[in-house]
C-alpha positions in Angstrom: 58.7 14.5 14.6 59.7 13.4 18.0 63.3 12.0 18.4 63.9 8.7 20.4 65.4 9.2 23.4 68.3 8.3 23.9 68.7 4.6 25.7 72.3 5.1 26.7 72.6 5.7 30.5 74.4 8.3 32.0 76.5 6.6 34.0 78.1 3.5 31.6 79.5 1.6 34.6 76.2 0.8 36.0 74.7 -2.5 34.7 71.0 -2.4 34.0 69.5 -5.6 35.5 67.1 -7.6 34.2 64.2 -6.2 35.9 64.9 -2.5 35.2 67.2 -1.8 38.2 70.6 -1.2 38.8 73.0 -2.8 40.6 75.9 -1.6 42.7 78.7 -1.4 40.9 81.7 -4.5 42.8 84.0 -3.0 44.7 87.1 -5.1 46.5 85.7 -4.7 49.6 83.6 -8.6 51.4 80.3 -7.9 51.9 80.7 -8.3 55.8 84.3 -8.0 57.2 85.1 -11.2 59.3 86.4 -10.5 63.1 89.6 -12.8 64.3 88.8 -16.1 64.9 89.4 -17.3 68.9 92.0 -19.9 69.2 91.0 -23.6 69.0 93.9 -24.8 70.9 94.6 -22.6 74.4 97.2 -23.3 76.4 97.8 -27.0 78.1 99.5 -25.5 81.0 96.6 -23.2 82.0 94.6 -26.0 80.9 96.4 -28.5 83.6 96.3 -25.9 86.0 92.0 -25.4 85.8 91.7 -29.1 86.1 94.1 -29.1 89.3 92.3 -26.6 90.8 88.8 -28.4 90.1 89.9 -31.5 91.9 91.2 -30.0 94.3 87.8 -27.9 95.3 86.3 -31.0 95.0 88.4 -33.5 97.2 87.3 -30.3 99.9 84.1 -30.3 99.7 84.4 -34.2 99.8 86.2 -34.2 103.0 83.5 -31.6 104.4 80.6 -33.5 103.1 82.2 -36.6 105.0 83.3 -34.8 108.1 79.4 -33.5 108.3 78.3 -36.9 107.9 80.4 -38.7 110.6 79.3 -35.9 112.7 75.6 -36.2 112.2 76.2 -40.4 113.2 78.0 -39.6 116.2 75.4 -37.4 117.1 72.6 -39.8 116.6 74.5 -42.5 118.6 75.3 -40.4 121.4 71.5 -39.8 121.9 70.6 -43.1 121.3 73.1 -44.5 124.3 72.0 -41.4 126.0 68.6 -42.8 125.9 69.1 -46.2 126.3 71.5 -45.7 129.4 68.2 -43.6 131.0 65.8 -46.3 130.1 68.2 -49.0 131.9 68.5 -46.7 135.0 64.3 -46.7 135.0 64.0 -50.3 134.7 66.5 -51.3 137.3 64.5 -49.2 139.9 61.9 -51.3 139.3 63.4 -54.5 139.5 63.6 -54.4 143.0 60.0 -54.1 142.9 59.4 -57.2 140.8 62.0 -58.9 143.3 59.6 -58.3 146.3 56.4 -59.6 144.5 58.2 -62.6 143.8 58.9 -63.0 147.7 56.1 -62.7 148.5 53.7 -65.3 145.9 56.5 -68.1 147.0 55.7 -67.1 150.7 51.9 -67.8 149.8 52.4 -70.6 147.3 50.3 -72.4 150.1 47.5 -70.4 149.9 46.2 -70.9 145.9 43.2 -69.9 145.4 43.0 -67.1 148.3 42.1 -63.4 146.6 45.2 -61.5 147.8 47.3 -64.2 146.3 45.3 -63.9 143.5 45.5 -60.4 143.1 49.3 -59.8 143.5 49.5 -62.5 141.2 47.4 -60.4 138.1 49.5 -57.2 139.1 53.1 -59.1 138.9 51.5 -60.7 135.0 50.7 -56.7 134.3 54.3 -55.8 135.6 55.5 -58.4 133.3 54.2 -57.9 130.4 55.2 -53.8 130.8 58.6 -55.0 131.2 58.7 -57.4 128.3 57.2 -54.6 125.7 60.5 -52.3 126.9 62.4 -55.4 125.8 63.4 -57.3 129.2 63.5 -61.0 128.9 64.8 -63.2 132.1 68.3 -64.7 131.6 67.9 -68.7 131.8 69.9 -69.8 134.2 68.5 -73.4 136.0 70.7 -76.2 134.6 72.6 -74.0 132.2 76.4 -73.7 132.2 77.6 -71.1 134.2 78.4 -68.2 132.0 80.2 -65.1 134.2 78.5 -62.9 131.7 75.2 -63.6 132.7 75.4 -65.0 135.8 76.8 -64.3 139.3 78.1 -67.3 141.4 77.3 -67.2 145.0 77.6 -70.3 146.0 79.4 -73.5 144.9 77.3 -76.9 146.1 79.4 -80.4 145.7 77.7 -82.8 142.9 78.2 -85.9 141.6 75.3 -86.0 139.2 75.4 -82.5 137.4 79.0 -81.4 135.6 81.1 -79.1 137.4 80.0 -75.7 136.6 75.8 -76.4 136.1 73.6 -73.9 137.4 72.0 -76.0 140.6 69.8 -72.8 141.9 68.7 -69.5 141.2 68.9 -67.1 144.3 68.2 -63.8 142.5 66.8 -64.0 138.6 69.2 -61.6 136.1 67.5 -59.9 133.2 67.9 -59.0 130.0 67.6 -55.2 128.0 67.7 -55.3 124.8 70.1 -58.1 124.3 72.6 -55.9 127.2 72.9 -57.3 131.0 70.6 -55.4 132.8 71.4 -57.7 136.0 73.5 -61.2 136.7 71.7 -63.9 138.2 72.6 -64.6 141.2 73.1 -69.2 141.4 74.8 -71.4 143.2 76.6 -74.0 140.9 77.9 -77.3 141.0 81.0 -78.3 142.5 83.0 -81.3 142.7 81.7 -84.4 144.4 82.7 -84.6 148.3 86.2 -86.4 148.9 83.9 -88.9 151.0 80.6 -89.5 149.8 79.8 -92.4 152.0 80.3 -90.3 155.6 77.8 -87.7 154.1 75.2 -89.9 152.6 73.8 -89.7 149.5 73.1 -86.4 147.9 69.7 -86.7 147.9 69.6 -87.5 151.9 72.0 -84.9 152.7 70.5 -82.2 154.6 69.7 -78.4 152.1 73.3 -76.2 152.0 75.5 -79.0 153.3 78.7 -78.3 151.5 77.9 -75.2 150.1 80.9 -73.2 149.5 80.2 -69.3 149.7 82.2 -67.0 147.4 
């Protein structure tokens, strides 16, 4: 007859698991040793010192970002007058021009209807309208008050039916550029009534420039 085997491992410390195998015997030793844990709190001084230094990178690169910015406006302005100023230096040449047309229509204001009239009247309309798309208006001056930063006294004329200081005539037109004085207008304003009105006549008879007084 056979004998049984024997059932008794050969090692006693080693448990027999359920399924047949065998485990590992415990030792003291954690399964995976754990490293040293960083610090949750660091130091407030460093801390305070990091933040500092932050703010004070950024208030830099503020400034810098500023300074670049005022820099690029200048710059922009600067061209801007730069072309403006040449624009006025262009349209004052041509004033003149515009001066001398003028002239000459109120020299033929006689003469409607007559072709050269008529045709330096369609070229001073083209000149016009050139002028008014660059921004040139005419400063009104007839019958306004006189205002020295638009117009350009010449002449003072005694009145005793417009107040002292109205625009009475227009020698030279002034013009506007853009809202800027691109030339006075030259007048003659009112003055005050002559000391003896009835020696001089009325103002109506009295004879063109009597009592004018030239500045």
């Amino acid at each position: 007859m056979n004998r049984k085997k024997d059932q008794t491992p050969e090692h006693p410390d080693v448990e027999i698991a359920p399924e047949g195998r065998a485990k590992a015997p415990e030792t003291g030793t954690p399964a995976a040793a754990e490293g040293p844990r960083p610090a949750l709190v660091e130091d407030p001084a460093r801390l305070f010192a990091e933040l500092e230094r932050a703010r004070a990178r950024e208030d830099e690169l503020m400034r810098a970002l500023a300074e670049l910015t005022n820099m690029n406006r200048r710059r922009k302005q600067d061209m801007e007058t730069a072309v403006l100023a040449a624009r006025e230096s262009w349209l004052r040449g041509i004033l003149p021009v515009l001066d001398d047309i003028d002239r000459s229509l109120e020299a033929s204001k006689d003469r409607e209807g007559d072709p050269f009239r008529s045709g330096v009247l369609l070229i001073r309309d083209r000149l016009w309208q050139t002028l008014e798309k660059e921004g040139v208006e005419e400063i009104r001056a007839l019958g306004e008050r006189f205002d020295p930063e638009l117009h350009d006294a010449k002449a003072q004329r005694p009145s005793g039916s417009h107040p002292l200081g109205t625009v009475l005539e227009v020698l030279v037109p002034g013009y506007l550029f853009k809202g800027r004085v691109l030339r006075h207008a030259q007048v003659v304003v009112a003055g005050s009534p002559a000391p003896n009105r009835s020696a001089q006549g009325m103002e109506g008879n009295a004879a063109p420039g009597a009592g004018e007084v030239e500045f």
